[in-house]
C-alpha positions as CSV (number, residue, x, y, z in Angstrom):
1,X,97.5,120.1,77.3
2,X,95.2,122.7,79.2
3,X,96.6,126.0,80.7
4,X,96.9,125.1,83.8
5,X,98.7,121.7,82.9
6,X,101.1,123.9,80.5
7,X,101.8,126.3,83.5
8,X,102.5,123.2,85.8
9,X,105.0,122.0,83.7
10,X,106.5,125.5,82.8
11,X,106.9,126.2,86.4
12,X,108.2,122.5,88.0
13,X,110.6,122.3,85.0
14,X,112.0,125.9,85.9
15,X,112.1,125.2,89.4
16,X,114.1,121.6,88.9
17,X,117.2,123.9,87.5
18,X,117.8,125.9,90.8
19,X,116.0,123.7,93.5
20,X,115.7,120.4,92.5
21,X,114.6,118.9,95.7
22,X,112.1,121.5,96.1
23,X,110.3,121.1,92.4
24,X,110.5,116.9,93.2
25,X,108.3,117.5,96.2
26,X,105.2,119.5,94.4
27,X,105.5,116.8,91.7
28,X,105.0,114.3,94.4
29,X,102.4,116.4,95.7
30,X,100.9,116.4,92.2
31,X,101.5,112.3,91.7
32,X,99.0,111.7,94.6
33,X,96.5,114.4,94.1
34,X,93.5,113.6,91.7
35,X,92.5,116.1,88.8
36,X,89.0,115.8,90.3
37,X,86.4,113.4,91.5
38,X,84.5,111.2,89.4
39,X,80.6,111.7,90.0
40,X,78.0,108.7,90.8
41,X,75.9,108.6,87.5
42,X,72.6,108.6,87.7
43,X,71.7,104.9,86.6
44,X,74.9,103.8,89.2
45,X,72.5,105.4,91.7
46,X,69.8,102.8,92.2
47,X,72.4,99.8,92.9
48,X,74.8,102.1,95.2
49,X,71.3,103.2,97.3
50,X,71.2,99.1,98.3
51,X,75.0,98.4,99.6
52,X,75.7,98.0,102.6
53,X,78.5,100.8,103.5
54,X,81.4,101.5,105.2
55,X,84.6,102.6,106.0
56,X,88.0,102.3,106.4
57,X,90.9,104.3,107.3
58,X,94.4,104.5,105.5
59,X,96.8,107.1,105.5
60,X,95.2,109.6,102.9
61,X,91.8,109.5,104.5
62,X,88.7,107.5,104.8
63,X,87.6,105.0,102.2
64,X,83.9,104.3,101.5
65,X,83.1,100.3,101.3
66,X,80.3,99.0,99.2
67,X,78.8,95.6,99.6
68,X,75.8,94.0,97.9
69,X,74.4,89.7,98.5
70,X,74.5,87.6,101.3
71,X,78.1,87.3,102.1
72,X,78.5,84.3,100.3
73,X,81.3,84.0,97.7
74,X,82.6,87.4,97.9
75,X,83.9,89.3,94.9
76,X,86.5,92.5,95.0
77,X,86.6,95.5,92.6
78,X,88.7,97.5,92.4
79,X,88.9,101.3,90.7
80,X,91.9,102.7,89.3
81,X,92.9,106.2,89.3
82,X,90.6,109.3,88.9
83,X,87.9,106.5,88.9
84,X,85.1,105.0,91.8
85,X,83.8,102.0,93.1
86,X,80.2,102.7,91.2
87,X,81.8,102.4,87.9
88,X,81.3,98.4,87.9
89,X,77.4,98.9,88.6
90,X,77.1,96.9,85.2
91,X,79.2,94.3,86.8
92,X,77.8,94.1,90.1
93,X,74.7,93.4,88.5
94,X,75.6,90.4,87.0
95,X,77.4,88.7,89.5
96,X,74.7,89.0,92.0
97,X,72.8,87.6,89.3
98,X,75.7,84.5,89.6
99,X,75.1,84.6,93.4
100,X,78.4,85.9,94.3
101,X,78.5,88.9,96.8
102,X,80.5,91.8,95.4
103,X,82.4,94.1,98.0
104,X,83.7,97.6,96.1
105,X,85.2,100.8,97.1
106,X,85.8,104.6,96.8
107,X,89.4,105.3,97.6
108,X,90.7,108.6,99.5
109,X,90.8,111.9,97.4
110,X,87.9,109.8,94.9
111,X,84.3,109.1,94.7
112,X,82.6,109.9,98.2
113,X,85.5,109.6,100.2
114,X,87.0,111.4,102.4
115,X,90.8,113.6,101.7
116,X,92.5,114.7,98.6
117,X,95.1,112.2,97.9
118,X,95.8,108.5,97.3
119,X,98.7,106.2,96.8
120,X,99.2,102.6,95.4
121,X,99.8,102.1,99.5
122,X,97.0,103.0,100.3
123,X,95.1,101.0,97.9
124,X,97.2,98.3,98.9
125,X,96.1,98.9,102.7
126,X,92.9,98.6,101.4
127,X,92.4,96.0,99.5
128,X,93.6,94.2,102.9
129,X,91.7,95.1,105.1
130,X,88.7,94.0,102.9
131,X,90.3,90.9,102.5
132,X,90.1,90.9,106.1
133,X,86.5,91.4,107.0
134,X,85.2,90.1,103.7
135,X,87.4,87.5,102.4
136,X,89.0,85.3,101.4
137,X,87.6,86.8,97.7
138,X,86.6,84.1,95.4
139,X,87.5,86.5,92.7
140,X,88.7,89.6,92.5
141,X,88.5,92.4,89.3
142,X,90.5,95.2,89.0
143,X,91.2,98.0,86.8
144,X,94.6,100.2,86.0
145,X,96.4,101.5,88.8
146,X,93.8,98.7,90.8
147,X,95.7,95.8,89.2
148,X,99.1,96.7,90.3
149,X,98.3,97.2,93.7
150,X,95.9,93.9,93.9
151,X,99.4,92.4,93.3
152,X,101.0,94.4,95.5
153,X,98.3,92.8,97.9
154,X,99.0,89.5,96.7
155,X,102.5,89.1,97.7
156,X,103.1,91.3,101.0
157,X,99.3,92.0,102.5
158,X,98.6,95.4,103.9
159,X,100.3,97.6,106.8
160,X,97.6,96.4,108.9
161,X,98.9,92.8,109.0
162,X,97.5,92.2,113.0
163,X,94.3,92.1,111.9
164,X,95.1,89.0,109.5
165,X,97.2,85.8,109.9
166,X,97.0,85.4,106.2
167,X,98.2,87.1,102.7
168,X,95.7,88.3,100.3
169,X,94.7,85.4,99.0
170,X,92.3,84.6,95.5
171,X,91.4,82.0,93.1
172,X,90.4,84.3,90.4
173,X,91.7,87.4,88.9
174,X,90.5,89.8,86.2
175,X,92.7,92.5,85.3
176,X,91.8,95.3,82.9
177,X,93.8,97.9,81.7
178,X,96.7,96.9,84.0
179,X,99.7,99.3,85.0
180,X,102.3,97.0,84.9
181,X,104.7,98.9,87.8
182,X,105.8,102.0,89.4
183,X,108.2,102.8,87.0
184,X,105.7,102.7,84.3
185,X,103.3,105.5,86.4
186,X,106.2,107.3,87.3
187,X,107.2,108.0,83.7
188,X,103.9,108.2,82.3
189,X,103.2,110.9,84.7
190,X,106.5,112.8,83.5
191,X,105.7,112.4,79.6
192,X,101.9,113.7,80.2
193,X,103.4,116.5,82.3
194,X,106.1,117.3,79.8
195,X,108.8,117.0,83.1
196,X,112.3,116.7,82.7
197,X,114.7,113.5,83.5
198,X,115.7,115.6,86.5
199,X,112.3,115.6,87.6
200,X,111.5,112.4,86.9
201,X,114.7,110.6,89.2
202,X,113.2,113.6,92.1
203,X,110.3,111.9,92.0
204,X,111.3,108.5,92.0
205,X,113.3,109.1,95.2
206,X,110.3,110.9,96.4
207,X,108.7,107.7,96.2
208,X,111.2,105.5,97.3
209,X,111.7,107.7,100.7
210,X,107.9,108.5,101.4
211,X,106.1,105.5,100.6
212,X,109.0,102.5,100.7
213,X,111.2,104.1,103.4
214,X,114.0,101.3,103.7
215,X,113.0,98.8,101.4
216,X,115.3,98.3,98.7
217,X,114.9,97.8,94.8
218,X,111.3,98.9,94.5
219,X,111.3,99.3,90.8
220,X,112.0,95.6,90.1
221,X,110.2,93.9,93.0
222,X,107.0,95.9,92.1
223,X,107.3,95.1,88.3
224,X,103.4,92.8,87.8
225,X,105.4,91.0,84.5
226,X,108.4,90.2,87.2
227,X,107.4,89.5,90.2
228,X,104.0,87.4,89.8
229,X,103.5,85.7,92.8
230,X,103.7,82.1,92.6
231,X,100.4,81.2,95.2
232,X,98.2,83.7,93.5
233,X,95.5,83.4,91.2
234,X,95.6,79.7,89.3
235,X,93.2,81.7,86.8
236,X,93.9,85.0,85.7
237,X,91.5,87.3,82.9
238,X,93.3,89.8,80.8
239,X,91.6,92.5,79.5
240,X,93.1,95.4,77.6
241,X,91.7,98.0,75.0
242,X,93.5,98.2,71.5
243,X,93.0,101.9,71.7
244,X,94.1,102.8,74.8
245,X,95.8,106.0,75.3
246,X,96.4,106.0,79.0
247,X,98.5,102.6,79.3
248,X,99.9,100.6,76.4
249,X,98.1,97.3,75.4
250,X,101.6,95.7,75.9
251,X,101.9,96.0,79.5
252,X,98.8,93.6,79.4
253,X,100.3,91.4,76.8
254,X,103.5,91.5,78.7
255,X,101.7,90.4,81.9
256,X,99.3,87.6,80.3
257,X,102.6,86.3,78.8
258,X,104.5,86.3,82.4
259,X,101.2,83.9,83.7
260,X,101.7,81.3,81.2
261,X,99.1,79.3,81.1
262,X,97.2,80.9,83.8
263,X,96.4,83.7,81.9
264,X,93.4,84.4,79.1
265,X,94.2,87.4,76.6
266,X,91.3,89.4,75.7
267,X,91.5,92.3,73.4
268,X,88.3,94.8,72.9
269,X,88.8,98.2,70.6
270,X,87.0,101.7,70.8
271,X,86.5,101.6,74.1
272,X,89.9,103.3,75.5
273,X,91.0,103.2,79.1
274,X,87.7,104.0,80.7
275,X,84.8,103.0,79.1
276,X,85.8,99.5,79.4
277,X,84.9,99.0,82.7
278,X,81.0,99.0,82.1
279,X,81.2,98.0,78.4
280,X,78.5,94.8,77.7
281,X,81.0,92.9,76.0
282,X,83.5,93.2,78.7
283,X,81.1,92.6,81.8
284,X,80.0,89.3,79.2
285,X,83.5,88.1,79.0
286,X,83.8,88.4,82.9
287,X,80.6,86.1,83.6
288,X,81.6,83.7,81.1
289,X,85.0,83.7,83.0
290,X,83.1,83.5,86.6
291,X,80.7,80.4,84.7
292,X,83.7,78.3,83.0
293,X,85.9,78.6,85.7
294,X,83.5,77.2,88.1
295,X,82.5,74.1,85.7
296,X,86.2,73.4,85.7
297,X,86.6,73.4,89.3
298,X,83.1,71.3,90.2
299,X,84.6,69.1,87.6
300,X,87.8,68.6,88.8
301,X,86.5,68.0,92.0
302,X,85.2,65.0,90.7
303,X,87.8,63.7,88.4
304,X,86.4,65.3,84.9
305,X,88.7,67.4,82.4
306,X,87.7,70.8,82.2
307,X,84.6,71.4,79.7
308,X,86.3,74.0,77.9
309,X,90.1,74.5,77.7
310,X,91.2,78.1,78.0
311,X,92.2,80.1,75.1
312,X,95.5,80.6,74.7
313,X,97.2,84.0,76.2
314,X,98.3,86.2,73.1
């Protein structure tokens, strides 16, 4: 841990004895607020330059929209935390190459968006409203923090639900490096801060009173393993890193177990939490998801078993 990060934790965990309340708020402050933004790289440049862009507008500022193809068979990415919509350039690639049209973002406080902060709400809200103007998504990929709030999206839609009649709806999922809840980001954030229990239950109610006022039972209902929705995804990709040190493989093991037979397992190693969004092997594993699934459906259309049955989740 950095200086600053040591005097962050010196100072909340001081605070917490004497005004509790008070050192709960700046670690809220601190739970939505980015270390800093991630930077388009230089060979993410080129496919960025030929989106189509946009925007949208959630409660921590403006999101950028990316969209590349015809329209046709849409595609979602989303970015996790401290990450950007340019990240699956490697990806994009190959599913315009597949002829489906992918549609990313930059969420508030990251890439070229505007504001300094972000919540799983607001990726939530966004992940809508694309839905809404884009979708229904044939498929959509996410990554870390993305994957819990694609299910979020999954069973309650956005805040904006007058511009849809519908839920977020898919046939496809691919999560990598899934957070499995808001429990599990709440404590993670604690342990990597070094905050006390005290802390930690402040910032829980933080959460439940500023982004769920009302709504009761957060913790459970937002658990991925727990609560998956029963109309979502009738194929599901799971992608994890053995060396992770951001989240535990086992979340993703957890949640490929909770899909049954829905779910693939895949497990990489070396890559950590990261790099395993552009990684070849990865973006391979995706296309040959994309290709097989679609066999199996134009076959079952007509009355064929699948070509190739689906490994087994483990």
């Amino acid at each position: 841990m950095d200086f600053a990060m040591t005097a962050v934790r010196t100072a909340l965990n001081g605070a917490s004895y004497v005004a509790p309340r008070l050192a709960g708020g700046a670690a809220f402050r601190l739970f939505r607020k980015p270390r800093g933004r991630s930077r388009l790289r230089s060979d993410e440049r080129p496919l960025t330059d030929r989106a189509e862009v946009g925007e949208i507008v959630v409660g921590g500022g403006k999101a950028v929209s990316y969209r590349w193809g015809t329209g046709a068979r849409p595609v979602l990415l989303v970015h996790g935390w401290e990450s950007r919509g340019s990240r699956f350039a490697p990806l994009v690639s190959e599913l315009l190459d597949l002829g489906l049209s992918p549609v990313t973002f930059d969420a508030p406080g990251h890439g070229d968006a505007t504001g300094e902060t972000m919540t799983i709400v607001d990726l939530r809200d966004i992940i809508a409203e694309l839905d809404a103007r884009h979708g229904p998504f044939e498929m959509v990929v996410a990554h870390s923090l993305g994957v819990t709030a694609t299910f979020l999206a999954l069973r309650e839609g956005g805040a904006r639900q007058s511009r849809q009649s519908r839920l977020v709806r898919t046939e496809r999922l691919v999560a990598i490096s899934g957070v499995p809840d808001f429990a599990y980001l709440v404590d993670r954030f604690c342990e990597r801060l070094g905050l006390r229990a005290r802390l930690n239950a402040e910032l829980r109610g933080r959460v439940e009173r500023e982004l769920f006022p009302g709504e009761e039972d957060i913790w459970s209902r937002f658990s991925v393993p727990r609560t998956v929705p029963e109309a979502g995804p009738a194929s599901v990709l799971v992608v994890h890193d053995a060396d992770d040190d951001m989240v535990d493989p086992a979340c993703s093991r957890a949640l490929a177990d909770s899909l049954g037979d829905r779910a693939e397992l895949v497990v990489t190693s070396g890559l950590g939490h990261r790099r395993i969004i552009g990684d070849p092997q990865v973006t391979a594993s995706v296309r040959d998801f994309v290709v097989r699934e679609r066999a199996a459906r134009v076959g079952r259309a007509a009355g064929r078993p699948d070509p190739s049955p689906r490994p087994a989740a483990g």
